[in-house]
C-alpha positions as CSV (number, residue, x, y, z in Angstrom):
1,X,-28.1,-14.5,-21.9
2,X,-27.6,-12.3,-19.7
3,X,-27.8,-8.9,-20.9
4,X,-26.5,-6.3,-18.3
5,X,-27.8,-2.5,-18.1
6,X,-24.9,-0.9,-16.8
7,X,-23.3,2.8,-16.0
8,X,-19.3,2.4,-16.9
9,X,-16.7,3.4,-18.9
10,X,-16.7,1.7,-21.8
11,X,-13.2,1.9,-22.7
12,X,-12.5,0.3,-19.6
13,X,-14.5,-3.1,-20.2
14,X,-12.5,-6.3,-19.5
15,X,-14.6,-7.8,-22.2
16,X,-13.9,-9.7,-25.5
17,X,-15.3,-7.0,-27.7
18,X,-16.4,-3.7,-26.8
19,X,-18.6,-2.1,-29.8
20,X,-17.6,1.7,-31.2
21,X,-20.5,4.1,-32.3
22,X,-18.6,5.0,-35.6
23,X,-19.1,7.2,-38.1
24,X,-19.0,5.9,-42.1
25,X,-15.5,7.5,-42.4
26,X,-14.3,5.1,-39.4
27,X,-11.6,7.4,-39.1
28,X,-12.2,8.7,-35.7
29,X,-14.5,11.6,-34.1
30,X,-16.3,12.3,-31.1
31,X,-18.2,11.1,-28.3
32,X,-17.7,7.6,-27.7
33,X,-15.8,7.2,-31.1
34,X,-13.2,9.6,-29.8
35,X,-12.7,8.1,-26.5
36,X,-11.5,4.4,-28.0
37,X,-9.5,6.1,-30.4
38,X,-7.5,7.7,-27.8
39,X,-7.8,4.8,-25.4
40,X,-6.7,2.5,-28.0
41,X,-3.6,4.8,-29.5
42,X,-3.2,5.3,-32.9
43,X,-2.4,1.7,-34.3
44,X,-6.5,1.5,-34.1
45,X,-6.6,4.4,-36.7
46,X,-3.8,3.0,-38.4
47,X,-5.8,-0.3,-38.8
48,X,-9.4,1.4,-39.7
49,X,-8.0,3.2,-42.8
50,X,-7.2,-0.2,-44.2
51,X,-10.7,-0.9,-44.0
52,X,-12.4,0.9,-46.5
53,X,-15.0,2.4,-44.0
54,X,-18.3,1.2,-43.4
55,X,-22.2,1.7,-44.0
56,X,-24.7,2.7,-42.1
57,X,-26.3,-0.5,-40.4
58,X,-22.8,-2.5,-40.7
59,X,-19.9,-3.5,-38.3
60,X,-16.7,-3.8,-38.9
61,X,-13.7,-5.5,-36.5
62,X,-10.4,-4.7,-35.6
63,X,-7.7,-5.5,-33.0
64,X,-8.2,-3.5,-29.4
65,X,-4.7,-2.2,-29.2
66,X,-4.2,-0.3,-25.9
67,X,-7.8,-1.5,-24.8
68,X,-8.4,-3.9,-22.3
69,X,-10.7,-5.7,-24.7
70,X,-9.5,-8.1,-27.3
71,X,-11.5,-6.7,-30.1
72,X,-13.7,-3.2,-31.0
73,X,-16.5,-3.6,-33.6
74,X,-16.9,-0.7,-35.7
75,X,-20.7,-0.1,-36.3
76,X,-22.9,3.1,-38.0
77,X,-26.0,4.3,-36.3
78,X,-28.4,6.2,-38.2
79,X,-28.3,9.8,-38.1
80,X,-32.3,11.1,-36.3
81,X,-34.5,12.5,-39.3
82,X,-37.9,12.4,-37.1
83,X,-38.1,8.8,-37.3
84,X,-40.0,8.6,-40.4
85,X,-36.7,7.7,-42.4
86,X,-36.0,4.0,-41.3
87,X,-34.1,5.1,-38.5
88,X,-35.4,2.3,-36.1
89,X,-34.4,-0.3,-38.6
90,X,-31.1,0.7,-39.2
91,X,-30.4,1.3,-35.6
92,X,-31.5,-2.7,-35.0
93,X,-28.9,-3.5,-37.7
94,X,-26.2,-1.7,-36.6
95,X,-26.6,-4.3,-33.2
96,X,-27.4,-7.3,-35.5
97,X,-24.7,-7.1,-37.4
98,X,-22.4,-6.2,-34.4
99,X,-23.7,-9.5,-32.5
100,X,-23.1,-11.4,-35.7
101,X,-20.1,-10.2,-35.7
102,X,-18.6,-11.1,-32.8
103,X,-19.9,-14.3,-32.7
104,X,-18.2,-15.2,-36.1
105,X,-15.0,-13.8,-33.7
106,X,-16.2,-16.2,-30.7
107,X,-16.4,-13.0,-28.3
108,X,-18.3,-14.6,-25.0
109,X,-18.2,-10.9,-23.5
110,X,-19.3,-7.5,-25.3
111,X,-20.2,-4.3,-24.6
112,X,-22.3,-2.2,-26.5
113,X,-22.7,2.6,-26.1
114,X,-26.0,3.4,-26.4
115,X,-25.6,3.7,-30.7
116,X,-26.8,6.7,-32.1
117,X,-28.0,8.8,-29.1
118,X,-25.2,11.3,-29.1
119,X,-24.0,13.4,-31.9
120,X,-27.0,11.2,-34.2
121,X,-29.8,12.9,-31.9
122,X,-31.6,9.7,-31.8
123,X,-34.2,9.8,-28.5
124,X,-32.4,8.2,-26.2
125,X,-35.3,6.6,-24.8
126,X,-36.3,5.1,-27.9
127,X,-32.4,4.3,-28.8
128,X,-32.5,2.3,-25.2
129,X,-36.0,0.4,-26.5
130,X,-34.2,-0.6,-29.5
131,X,-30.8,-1.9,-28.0
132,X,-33.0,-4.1,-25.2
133,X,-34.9,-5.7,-27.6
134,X,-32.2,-6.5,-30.4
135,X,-30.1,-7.4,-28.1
136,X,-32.8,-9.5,-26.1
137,X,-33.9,-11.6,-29.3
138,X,-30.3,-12.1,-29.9
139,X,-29.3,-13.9,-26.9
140,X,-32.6,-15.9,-26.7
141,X,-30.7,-18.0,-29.5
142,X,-27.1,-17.2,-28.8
143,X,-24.5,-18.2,-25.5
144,X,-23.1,-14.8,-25.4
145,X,-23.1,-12.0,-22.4
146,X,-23.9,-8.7,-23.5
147,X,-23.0,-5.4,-21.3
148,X,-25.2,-1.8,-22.1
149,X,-23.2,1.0,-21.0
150,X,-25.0,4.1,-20.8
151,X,-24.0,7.4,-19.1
152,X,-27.5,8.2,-16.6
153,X,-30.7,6.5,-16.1
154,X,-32.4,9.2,-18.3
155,X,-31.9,7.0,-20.9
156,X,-34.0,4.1,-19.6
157,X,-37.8,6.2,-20.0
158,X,-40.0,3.0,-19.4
159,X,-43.2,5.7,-19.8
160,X,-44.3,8.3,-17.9
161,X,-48.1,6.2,-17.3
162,X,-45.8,3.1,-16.3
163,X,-43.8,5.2,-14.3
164,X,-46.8,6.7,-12.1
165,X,-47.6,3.2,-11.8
166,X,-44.9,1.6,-10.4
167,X,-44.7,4.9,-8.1
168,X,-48.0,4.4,-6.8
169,X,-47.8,0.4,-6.2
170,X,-44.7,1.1,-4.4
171,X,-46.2,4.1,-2.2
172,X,-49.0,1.9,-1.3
173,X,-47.0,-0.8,0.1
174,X,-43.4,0.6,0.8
175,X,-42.5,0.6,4.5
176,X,-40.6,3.4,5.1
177,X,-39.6,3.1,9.0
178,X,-38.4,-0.8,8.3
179,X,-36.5,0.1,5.1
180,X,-32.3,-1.0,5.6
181,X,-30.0,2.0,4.3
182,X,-29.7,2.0,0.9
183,X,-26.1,0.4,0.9
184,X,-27.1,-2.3,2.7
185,X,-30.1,-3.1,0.6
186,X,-28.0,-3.0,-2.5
187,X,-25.1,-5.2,-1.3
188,X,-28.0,-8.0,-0.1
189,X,-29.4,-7.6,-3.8
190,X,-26.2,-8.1,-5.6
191,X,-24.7,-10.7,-3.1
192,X,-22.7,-13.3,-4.7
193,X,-25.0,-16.5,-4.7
194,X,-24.8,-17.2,-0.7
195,X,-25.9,-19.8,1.5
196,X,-30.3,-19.0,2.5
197,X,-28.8,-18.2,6.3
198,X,-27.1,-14.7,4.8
199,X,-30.6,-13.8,4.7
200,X,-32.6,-15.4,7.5
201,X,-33.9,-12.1,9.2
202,X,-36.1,-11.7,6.0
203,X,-37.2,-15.5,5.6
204,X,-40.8,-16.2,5.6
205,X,-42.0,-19.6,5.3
206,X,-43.5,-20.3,2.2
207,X,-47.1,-21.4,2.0
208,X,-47.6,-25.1,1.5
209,X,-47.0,-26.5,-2.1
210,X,-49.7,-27.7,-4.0
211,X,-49.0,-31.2,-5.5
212,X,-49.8,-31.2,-9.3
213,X,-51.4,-34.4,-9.1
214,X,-53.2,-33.7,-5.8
215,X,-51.7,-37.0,-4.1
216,X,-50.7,-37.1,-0.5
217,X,-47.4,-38.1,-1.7
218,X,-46.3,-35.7,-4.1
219,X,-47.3,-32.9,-1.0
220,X,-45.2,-34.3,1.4
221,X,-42.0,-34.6,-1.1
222,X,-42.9,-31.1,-2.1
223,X,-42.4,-29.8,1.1
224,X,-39.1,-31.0,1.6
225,X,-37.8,-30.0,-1.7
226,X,-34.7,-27.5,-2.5
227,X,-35.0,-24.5,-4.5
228,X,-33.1,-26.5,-7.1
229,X,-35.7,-29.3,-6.8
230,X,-38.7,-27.2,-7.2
231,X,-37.1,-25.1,-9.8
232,X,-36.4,-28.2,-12.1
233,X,-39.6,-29.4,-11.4
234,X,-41.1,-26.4,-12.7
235,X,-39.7,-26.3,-15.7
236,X,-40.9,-30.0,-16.3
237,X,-44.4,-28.8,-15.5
238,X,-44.4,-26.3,-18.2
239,X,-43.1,-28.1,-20.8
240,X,-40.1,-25.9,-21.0
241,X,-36.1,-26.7,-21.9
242,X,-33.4,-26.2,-19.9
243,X,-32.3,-23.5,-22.2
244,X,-35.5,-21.7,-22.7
245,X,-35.8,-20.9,-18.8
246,X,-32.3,-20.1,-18.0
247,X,-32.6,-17.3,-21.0
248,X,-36.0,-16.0,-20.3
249,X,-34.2,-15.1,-16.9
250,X,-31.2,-13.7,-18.0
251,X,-29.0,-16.4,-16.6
252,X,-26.0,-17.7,-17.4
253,X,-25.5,-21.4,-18.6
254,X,-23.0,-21.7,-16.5
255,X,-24.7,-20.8,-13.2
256,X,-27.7,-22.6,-14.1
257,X,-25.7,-25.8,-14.6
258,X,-24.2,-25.6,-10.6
259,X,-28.0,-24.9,-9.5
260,X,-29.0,-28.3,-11.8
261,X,-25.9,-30.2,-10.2
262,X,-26.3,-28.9,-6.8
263,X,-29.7,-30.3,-4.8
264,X,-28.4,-27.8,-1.8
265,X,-27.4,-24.5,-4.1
266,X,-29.0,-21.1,-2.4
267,X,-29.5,-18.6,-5.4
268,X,-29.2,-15.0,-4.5
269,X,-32.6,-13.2,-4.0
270,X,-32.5,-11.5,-7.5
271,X,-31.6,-15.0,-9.4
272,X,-34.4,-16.6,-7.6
273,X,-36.9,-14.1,-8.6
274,X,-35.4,-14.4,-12.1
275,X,-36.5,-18.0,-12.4
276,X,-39.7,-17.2,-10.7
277,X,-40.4,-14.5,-13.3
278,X,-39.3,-17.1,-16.3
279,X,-41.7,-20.2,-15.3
280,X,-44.6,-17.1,-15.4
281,X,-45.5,-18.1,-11.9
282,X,-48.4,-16.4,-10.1
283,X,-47.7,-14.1,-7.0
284,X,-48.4,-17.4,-5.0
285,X,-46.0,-20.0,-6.5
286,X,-43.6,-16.8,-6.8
287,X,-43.3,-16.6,-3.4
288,X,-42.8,-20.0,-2.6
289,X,-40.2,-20.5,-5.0
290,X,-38.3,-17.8,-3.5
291,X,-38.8,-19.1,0.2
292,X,-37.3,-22.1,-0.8
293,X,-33.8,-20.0,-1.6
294,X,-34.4,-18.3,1.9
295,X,-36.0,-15.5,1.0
296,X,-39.4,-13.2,1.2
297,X,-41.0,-10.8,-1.2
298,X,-40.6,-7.7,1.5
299,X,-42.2,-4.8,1.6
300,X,-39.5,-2.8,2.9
301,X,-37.6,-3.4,-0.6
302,X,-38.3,-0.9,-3.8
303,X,-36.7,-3.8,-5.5
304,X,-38.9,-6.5,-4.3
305,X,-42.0,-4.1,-4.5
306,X,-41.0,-3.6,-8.3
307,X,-40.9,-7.0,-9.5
308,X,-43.9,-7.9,-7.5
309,X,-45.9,-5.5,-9.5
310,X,-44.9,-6.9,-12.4
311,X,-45.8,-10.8,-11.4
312,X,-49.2,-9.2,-9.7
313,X,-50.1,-8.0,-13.5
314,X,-48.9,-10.4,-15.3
315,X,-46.2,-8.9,-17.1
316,X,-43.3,-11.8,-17.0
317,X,-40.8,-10.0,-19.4
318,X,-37.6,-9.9,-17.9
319,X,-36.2,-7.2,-20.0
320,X,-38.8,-4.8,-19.8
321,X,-38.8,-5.4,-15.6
322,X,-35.2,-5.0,-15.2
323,X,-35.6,-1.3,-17.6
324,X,-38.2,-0.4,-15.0
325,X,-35.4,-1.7,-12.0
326,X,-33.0,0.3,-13.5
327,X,-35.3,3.9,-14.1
328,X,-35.6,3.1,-10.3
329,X,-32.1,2.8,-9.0
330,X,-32.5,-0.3,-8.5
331,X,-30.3,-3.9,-9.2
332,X,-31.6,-5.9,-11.7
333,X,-33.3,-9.7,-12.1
334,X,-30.7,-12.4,-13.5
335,X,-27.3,-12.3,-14.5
């Protein structure tokens, strides 16, 4: 982990490997196959005729050239026959086999088009399904972060009933007259992991922990515990690695090893809730985990709203809340 949802350029990815919807020729054509070949001049043509092309479900590497990446992996899409053709299956390979790929090639950083849901005429809804979860299952067993660029948030359809859903939860409970202009909210979101005090204004004390033992003892250390504390604690209590909570919220190693080493770290708001999301805590716990960063779920926040909807039903899939983040403009949980 983490995988990104993103809106970009891909040809202009500072990444290790960025991944080329192909055709089987692998001599060049449109779309986003068109764009790298021009970005990456024509030794990248030069090199792909050497290669024999490639089948449908495959991948294939070369050098970047011109690119800021180091590498681009080749990969075929399926062409869109109705979906009763094997379509799905092949689409899920064309990632596999990229992922494999660069991992063979020790690429820490890739970015992956939307394969397939151009020219191909796969649904770009269901081509969006497909890349989240290959990608997901990937990385639950894999170091590696992965980037999905996509051009507009049509792409990301989480389900018109889910949709409605998520409208109505936030409509009951959104406070309008205390909401912070957009550009404000978003900058708080995204903020760089910051000291709890950034964020004071919106603190809320959290409600009084709950020894698992029920001692006296264990409720008075509680109380005085860090986020990093209570977050490590957590994971004990559930019987869970390391490893298998920083992925479940789309963490990187890396940060999670400066929040084990650092009694005193202060997540951002959206890593907090990450965490929160991967222990499966209820509404309760949720909130007192993220009052120990400094932080409140808050009414006034689509984003907070979003994700408390999810927790409130149960649903502790990070992927699938961070698709319903992004269908609403909003930043996502983790990374």
């Amino acid at each position: 982990m983490p995988l990104h949802i993103i809106r970009n350029d891909i040809t202009a990815m500072k990444v290790d490997a960025i991944v080329n919807a192909a055709n089987e020729s692998l001599l060049g054509g449109g779309g986003v196959d068109g764009a790298i070949h021009r970005a990456a001049g024509p030794e990248l043509l030069k090199e792909c005729r050497t290669l024999g092309g490639c089948k449908t479900g495959e991948a294939k590497i070369t050098k970047a050239y011109r690119l800021p990446a180091k590498f681009v992996i080749h990969t075929v899409g399926p062409v869109w026959r109705g979906g009763g053709h094997g379509e799905r299956d092949l689409l899920a390979c064309a990632y596999r086999s990229s992922l494999e790929l660069a991992l063979a090639n020790n690429c820490e950083t890739v970015a992956f088009p939307l394969i397939s849901s151009g020219a191909y005429g796969y649904p770009r809804d269901q081509a969006f399904k497909v890349a989240v979860d290959t990608i997901g299952d990937f990385l639950l067993a894999h170091e590696m972060t992965v980037s999905l660029v996509i051009f507009d948030r049509a792409a990301c359809a989480i389900g018109e009933k889910l949709f409605a859903d998520i409208a109505s939860y936030i409509d009951d409970r959104y406070v309008a007259e205390h909401t912070d202009p957009e550009e404000v909210q978003y900058r708080r979101a995204m903020a760089f992991e910051a000291p709890a005090a950034a964020s004071m204004e919106k603190f809320r004390p959290p409600a009084p922990c709950r020894a698992a033992a029920g001692s006296l003892a264990e409720a008075l250390g509680q109380l005085d515990e860090s986020f990093s504390q209570m977050l490590l604690r957590k994971i004990d209590e559930r019987g869970m690695t390391d490893a298998q909570c920083y992925k479940r919220a789309n963490i990187d190693r890396k940060l999670f090893s400066k929040i084990r080493s650092d009694i005193h770290y202060k997540p951002s708001k959206p890593t907090a809730m990450a965490f929160a999301v991967a222990l499966e805590l209820p509404l309760e716990e949720a909130r007192e985990m993220l009052g120990k960063a400094g932080f409140a779920f808050s009414h006034a926040s689509r984003f907070d709203i979003i994700v408390e909807y999810f927790i409130a039903h149960h649903n502790y899939n990070i992927l699938e809340i961070n698709e319903a983040l992004f269908a609403f403009d909003q930043s996502l949980l983790g990374g």
